[in-house]
TORPASE-442139 format. One record per atom (N, C-alpha, C, O): x, y negated, z negated; residue number from 1. Coordinates in nm, 4 decimals, always signed. Each point is the difference from the previous one (the first is absolute). Layout:
REM residues N
east X&north Y&up Z&num NUM
...
This chain:
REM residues 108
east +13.9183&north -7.9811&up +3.2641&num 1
east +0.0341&north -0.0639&up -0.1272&num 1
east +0.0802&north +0.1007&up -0.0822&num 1
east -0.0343&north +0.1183&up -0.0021&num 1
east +0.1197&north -0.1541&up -0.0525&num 2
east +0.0766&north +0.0907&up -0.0766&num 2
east -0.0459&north +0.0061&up -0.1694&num 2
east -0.0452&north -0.0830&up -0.0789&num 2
east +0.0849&north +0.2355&up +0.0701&num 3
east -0.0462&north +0.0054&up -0.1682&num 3
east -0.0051&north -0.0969&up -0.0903&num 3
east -0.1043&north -0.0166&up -0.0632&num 3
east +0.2350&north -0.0780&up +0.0375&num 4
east +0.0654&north -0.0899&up -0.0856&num 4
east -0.1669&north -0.1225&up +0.0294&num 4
east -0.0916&north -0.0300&up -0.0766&num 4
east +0.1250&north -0.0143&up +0.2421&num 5
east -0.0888&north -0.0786&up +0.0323&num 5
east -0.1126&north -0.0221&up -0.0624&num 5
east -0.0260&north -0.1016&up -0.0646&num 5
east -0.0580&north +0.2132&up +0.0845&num 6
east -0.1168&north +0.0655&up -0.0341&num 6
east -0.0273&north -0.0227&up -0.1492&num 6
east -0.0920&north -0.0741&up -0.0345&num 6
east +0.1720&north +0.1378&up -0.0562&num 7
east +0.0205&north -0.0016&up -0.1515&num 7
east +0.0039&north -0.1816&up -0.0229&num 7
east -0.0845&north -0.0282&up -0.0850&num 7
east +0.1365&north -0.0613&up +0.1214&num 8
east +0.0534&north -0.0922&up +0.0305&num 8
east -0.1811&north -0.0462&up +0.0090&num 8
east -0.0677&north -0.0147&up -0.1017&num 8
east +0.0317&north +0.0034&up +0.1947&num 9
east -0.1470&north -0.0231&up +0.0709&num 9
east -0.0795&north -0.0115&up -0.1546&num 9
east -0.0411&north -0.1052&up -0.0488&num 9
east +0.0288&north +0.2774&up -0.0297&num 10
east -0.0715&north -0.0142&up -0.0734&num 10
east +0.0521&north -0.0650&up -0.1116&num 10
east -0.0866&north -0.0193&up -0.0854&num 10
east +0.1947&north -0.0202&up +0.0567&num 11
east -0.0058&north -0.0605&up -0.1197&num 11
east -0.0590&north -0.1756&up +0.0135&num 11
east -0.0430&north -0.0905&up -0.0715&num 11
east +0.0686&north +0.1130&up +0.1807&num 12
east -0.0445&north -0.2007&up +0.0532&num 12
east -0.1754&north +0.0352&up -0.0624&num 12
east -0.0587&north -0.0606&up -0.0897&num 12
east +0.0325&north +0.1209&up +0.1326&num 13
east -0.1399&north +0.0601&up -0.0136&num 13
east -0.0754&north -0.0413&up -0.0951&num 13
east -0.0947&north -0.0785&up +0.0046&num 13
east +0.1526&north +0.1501&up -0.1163&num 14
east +0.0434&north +0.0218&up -0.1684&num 14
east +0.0051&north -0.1228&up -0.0346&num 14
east -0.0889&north -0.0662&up -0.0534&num 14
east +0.2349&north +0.0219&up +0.0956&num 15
east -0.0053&north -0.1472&up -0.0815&num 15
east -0.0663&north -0.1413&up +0.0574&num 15
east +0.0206&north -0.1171&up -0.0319&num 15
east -0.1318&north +0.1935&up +0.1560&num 16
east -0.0921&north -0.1656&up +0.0312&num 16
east -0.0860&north +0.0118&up -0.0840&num 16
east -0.0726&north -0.0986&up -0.0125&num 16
east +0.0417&north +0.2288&up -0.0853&num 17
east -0.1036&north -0.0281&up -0.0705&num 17
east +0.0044&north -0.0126&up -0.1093&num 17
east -0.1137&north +0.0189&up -0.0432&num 17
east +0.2015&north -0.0479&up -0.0585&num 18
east +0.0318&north -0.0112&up -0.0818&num 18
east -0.0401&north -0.1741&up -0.0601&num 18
east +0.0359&north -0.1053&up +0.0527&num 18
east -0.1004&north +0.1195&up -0.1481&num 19
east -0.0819&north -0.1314&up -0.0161&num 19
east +0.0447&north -0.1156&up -0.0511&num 19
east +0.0755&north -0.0014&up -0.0972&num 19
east -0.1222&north -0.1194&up +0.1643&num 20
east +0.0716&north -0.1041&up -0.0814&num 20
east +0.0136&north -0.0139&up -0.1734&num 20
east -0.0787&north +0.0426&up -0.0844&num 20
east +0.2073&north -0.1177&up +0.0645&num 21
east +0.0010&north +0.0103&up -0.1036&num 21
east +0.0187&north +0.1284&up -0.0900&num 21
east -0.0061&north -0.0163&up -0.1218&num 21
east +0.0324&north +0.1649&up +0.1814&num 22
east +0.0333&north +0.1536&up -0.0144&num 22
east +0.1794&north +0.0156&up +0.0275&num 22
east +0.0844&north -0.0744&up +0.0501&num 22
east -0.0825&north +0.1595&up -0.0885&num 23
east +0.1460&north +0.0430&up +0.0554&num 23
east -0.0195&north +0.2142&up -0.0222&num 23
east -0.0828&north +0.0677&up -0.0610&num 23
east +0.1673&north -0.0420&up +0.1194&num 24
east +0.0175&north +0.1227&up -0.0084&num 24
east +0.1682&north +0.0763&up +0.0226&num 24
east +0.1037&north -0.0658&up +0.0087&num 24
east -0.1107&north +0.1811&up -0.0041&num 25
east +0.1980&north +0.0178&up +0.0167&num 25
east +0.0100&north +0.0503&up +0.1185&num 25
east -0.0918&north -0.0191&up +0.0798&num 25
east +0.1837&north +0.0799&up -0.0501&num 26
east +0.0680&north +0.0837&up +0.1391&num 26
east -0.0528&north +0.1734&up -0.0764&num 26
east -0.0493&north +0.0924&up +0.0647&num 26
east +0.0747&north -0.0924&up -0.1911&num 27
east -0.0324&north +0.1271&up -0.0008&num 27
east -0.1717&north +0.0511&up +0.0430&num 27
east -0.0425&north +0.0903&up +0.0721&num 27
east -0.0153&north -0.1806&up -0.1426&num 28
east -0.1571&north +0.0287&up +0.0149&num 28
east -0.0830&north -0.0409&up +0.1230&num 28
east -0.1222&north +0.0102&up +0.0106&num 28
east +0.2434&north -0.0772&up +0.1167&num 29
east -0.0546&north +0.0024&up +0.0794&num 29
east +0.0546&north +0.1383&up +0.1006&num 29
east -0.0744&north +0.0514&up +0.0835&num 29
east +0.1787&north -0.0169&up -0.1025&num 30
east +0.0248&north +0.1463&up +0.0007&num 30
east -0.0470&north +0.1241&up -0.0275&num 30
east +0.0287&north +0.1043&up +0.0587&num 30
east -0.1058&north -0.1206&up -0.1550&num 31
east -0.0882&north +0.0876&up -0.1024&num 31
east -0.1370&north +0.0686&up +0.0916&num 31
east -0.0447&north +0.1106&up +0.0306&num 31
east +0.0081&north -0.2848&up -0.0074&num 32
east -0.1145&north -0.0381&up +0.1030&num 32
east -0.0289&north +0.0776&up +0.1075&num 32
east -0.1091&north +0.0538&up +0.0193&num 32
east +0.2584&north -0.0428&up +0.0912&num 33
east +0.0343&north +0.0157&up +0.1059&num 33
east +0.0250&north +0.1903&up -0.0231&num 33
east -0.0020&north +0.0799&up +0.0936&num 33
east +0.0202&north -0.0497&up -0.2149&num 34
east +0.0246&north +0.1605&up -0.0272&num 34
east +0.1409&north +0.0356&up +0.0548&num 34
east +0.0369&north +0.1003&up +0.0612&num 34
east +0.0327&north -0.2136&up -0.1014&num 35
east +0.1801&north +0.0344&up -0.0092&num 35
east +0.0268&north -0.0863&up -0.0973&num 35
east +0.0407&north -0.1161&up +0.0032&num 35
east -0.0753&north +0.2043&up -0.1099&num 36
east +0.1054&north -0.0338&up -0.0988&num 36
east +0.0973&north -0.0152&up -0.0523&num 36
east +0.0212&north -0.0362&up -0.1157&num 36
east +0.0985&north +0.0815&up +0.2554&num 37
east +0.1451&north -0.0306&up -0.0686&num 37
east +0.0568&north -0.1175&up +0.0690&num 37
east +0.1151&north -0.0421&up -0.0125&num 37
east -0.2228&north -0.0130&up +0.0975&num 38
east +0.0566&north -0.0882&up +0.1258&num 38
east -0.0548&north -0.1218&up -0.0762&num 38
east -0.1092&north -0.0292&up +0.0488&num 38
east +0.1445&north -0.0571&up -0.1545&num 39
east +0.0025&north -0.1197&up -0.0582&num 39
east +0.0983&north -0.0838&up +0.0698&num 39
east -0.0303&north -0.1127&up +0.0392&num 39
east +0.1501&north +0.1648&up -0.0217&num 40
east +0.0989&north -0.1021&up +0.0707&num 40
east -0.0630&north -0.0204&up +0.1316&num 40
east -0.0103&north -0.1163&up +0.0391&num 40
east -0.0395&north +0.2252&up +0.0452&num 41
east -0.0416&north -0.0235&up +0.1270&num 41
east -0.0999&north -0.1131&up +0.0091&num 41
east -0.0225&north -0.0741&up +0.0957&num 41
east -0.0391&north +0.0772&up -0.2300&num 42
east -0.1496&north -0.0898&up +0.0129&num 42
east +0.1196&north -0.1554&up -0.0301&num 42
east -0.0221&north -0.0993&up +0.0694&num 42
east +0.1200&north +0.0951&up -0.1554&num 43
east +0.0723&north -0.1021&up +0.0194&num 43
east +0.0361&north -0.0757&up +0.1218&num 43
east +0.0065&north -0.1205&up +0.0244&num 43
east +0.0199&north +0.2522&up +0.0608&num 44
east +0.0726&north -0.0118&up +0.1299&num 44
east -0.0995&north -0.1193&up +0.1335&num 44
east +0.0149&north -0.1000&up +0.0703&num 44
east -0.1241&north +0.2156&up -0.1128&num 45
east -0.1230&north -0.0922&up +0.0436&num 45
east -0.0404&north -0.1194&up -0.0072&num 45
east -0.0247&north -0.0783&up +0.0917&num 45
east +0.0167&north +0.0619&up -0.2233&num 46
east -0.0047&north -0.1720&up -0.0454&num 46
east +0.0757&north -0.0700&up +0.0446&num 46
east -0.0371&north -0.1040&up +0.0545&num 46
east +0.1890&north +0.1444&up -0.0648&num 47
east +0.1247&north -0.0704&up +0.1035&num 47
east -0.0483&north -0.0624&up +0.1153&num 47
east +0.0164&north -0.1190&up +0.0271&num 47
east -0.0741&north +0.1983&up +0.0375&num 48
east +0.0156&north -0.0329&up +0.1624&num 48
east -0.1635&north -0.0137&up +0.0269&num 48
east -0.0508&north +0.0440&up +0.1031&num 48
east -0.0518&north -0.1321&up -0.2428&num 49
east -0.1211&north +0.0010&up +0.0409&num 49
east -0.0455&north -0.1590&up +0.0485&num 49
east -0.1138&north -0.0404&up +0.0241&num 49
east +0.2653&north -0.0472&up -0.0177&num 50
east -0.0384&north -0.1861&up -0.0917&num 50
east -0.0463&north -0.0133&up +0.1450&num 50
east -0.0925&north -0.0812&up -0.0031&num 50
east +0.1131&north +0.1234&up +0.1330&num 51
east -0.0912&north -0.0755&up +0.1364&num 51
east -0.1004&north +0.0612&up +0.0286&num 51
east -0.0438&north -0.0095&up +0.1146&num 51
east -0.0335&north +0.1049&up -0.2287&num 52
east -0.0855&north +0.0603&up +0.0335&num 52
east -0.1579&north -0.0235&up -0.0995&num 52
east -0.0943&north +0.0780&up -0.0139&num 52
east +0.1151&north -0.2126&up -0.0410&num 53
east -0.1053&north -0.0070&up -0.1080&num 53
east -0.0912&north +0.0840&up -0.0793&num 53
east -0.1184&north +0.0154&up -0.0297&num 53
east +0.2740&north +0.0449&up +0.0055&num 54
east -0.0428&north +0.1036&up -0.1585&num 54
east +0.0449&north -0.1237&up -0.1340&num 54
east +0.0567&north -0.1027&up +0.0370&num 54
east -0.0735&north +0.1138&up -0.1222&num 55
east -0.0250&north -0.0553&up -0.0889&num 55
east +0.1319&north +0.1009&up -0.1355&num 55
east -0.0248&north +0.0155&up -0.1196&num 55
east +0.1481&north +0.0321&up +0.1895&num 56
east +0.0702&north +0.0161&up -0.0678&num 56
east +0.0655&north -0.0580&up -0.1045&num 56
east +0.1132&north +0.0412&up -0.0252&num 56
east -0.1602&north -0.1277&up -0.0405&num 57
east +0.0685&north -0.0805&up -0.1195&num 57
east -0.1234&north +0.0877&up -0.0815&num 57
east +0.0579&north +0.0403&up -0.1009&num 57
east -0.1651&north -0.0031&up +0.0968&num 58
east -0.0948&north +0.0800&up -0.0678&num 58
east +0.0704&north +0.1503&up -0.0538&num 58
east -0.0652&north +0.0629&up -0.0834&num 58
east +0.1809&north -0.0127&up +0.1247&num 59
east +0.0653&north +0.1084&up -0.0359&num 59
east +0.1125&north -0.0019&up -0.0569&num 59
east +0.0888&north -0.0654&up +0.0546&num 59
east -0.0639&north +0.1267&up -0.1630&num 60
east +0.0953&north -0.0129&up -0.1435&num 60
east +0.0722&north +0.1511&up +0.0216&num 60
east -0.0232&north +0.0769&up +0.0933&num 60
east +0.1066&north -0.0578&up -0.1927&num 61
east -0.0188&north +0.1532&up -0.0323&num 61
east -0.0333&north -0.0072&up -0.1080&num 61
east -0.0524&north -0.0971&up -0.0547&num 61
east +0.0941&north +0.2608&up -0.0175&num 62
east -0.1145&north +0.0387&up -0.1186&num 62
east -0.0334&north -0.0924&up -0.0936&num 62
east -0.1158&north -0.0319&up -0.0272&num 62
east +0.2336&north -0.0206&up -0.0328&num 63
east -0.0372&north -0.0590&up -0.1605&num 63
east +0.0141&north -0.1676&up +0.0513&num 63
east +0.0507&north -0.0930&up -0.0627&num 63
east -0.1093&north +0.0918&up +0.1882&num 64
east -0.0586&north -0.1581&up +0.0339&num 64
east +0.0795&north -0.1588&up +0.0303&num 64
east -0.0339&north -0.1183&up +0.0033&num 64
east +0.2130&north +0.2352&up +0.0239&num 65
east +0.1131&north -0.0921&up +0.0950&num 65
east -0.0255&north -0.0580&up +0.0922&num 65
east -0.0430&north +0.0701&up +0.0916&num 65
east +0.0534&north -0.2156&up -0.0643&num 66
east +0.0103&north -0.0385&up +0.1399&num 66
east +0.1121&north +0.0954&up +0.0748&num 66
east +0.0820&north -0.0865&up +0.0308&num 66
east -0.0295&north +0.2066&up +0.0159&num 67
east +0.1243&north +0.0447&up +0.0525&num 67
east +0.0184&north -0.0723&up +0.1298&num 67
east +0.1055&north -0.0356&up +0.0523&num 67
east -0.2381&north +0.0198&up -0.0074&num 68
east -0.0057&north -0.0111&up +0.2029&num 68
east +0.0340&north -0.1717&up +0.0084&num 68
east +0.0165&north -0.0570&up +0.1078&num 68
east -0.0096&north -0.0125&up -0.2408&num 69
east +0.0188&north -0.1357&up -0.0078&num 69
east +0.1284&north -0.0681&up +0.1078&num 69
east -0.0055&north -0.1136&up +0.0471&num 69
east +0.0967&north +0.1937&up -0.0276&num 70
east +0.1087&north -0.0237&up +0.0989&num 70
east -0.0626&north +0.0104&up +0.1575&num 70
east +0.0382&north -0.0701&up +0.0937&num 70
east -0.1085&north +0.1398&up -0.0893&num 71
east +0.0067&north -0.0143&up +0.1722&num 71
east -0.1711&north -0.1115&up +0.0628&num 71
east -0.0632&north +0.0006&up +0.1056&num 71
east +0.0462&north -0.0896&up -0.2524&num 72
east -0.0607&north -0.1147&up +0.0619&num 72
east +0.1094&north -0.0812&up +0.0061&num 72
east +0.1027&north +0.0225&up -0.0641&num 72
east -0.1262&north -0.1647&up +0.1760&num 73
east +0.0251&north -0.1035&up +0.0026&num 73
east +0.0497&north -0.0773&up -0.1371&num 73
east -0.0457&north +0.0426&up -0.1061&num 73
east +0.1374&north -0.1545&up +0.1031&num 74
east -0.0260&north -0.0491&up -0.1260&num 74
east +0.0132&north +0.1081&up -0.1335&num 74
east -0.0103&north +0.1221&up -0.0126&num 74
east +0.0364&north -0.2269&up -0.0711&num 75
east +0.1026&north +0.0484&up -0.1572&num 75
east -0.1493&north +0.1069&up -0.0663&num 75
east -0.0025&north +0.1203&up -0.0260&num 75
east -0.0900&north -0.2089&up +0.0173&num 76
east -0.0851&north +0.0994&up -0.0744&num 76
east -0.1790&north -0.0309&up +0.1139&num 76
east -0.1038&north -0.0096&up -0.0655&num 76
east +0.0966&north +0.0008&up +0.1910&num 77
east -0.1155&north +0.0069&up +0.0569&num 77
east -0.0920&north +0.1002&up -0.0842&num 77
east -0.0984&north -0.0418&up -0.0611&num 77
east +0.1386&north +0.1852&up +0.0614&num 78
east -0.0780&north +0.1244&up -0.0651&num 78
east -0.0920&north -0.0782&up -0.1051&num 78
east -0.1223&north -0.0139&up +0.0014&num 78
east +0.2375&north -0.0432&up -0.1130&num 79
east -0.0885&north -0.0233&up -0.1159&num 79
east -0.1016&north -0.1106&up -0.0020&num 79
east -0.0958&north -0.0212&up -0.0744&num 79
east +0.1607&north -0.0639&up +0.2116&num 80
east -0.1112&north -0.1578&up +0.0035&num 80
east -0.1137&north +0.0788&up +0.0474&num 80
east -0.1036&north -0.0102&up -0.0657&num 80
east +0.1041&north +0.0856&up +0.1660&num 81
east -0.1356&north +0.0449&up +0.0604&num 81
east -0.0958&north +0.1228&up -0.1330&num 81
east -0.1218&north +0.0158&up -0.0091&num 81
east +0.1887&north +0.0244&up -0.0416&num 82
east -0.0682&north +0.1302&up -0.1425&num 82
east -0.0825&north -0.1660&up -0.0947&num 82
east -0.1188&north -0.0232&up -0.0222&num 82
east +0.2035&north -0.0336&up -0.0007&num 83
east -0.0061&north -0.1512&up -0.1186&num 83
east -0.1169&north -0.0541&up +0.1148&num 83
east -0.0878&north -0.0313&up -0.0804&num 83
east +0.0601&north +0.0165&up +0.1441&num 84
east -0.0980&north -0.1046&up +0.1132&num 84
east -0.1342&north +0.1186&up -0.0182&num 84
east -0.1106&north -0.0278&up +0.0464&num 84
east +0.1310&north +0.1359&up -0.1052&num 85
east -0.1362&north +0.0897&up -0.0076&num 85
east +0.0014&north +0.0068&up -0.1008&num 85
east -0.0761&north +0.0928&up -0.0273&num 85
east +0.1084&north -0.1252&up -0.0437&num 86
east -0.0235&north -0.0404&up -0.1863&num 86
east +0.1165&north +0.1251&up -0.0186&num 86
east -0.0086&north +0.0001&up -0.1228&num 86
east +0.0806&north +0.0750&up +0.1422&num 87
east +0.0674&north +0.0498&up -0.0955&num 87
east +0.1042&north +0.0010&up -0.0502&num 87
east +0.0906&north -0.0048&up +0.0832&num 87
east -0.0490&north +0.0102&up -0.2143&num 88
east +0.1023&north -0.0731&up -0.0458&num 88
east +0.1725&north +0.1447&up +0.0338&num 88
east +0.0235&north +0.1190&up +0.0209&num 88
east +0.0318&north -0.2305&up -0.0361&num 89
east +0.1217&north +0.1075&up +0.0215&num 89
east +0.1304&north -0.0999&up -0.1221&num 89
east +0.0130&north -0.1200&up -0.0242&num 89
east +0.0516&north +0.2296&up -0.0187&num 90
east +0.1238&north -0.0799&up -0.0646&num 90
east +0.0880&north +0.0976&up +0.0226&num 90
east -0.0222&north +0.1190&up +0.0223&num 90
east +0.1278&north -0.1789&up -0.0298&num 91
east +0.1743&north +0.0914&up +0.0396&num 91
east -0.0298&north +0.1500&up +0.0898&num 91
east +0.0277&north +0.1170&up -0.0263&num 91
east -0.0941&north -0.1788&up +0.1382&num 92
east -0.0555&north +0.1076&up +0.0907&num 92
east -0.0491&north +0.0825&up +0.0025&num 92
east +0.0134&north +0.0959&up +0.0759&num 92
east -0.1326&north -0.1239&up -0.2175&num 93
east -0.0649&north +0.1086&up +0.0330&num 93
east -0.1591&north -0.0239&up -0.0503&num 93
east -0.0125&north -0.1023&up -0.0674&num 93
east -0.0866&north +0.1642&up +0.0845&num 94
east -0.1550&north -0.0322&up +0.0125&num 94
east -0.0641&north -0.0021&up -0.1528&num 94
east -0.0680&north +0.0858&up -0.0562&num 94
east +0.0909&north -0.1497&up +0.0330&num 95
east -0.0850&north +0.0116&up -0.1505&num 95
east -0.1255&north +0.0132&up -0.0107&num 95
east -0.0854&north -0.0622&up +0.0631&num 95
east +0.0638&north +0.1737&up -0.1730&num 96
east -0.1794&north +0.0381&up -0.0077&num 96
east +0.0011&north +0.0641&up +0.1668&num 96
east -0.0584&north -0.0550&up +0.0933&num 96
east +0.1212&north +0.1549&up -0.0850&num 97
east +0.0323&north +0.0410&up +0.1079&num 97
east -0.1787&north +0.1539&up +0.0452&num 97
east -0.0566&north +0.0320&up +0.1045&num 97
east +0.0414&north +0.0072&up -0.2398&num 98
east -0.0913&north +0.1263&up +0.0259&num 98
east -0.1333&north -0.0565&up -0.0518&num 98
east -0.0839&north +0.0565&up -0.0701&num 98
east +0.0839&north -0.2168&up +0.1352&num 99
east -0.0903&north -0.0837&up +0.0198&num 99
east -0.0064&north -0.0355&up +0.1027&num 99
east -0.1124&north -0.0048&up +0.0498&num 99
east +0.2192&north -0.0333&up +0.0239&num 100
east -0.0331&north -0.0169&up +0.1534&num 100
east +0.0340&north +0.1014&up +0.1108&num 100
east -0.0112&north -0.0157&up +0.1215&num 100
east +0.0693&north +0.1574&up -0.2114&num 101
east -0.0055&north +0.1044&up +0.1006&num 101
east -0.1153&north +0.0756&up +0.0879&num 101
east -0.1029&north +0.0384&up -0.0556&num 101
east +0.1181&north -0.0249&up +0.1523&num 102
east -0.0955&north +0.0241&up +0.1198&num 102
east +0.0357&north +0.1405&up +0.0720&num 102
east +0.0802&north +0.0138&up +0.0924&num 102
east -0.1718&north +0.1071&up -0.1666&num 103
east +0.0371&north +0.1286&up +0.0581&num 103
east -0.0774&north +0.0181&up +0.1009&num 103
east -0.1230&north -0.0023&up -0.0050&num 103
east +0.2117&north +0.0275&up +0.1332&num 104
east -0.1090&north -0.0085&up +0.0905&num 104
east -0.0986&north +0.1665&up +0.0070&num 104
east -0.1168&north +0.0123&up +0.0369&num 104
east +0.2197&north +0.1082&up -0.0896&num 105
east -0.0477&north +0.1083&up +0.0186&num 105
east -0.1662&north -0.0240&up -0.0987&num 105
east -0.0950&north +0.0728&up +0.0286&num 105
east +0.0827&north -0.1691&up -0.1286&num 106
east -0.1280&north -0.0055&up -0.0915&num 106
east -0.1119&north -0.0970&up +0.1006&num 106
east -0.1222&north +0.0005&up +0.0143&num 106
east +0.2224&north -0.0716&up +0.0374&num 107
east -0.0928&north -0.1335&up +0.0889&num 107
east -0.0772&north +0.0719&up +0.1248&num 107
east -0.1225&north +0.0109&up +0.0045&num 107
east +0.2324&north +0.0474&up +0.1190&num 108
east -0.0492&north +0.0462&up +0.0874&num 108
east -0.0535&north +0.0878&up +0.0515&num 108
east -0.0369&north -0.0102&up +0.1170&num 108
């Protein structure tokens, strides 16, 4: 398995546990993982997690953007599936956001 892979592995990890109705970012699941400069990587991850039932619509970045909203299916899937767990979103982004943030480094 290669490094990337591996890194890759754990963020699926990370974000199966992340709770319904929670959201969390790329940075703090980075944080988690004890690479903190690798936020895009944890992006990267989410990219290439949709046949792997991670639950990537649960990951924002910091100040609670849908950013990863482009590489679902469909105009706004991200926000129907966040909105289907009660949370609200407007002009892409999570409102009452450090209400439904989910640190996993506090959780796990």
């Amino acid at each position: 398995m290669s490094e990337s892979s591996s890194f890759f592995e754990k963020c699926f990890t990370v974000a199966r546990q992340i709770p319904y109705g929670r959201v969390t970012t790329y940075g703090a699941i980075a944080r988690y993982l004890a690479s903190p400069q690798s936020a895009r990587a944890v992006g990267y991850a989410m990219t290439a997690s949709h046949a792997k039932d991670v639950p990537a619509y649960r990951v924002v970045n910091r100040i609670g953007l849908l950013t990863g909203k482009h590489h679902f299916e469909g105009i706004n899937l991200m926000q129907q599936l966040l909105e289907n767990e009660g949370i609200e979103v407007k002009n892409n982004q999570i409102q009452n956001f450090e209400i439904v943030f989910w640190d996993p480094s506090k959780e796990l």
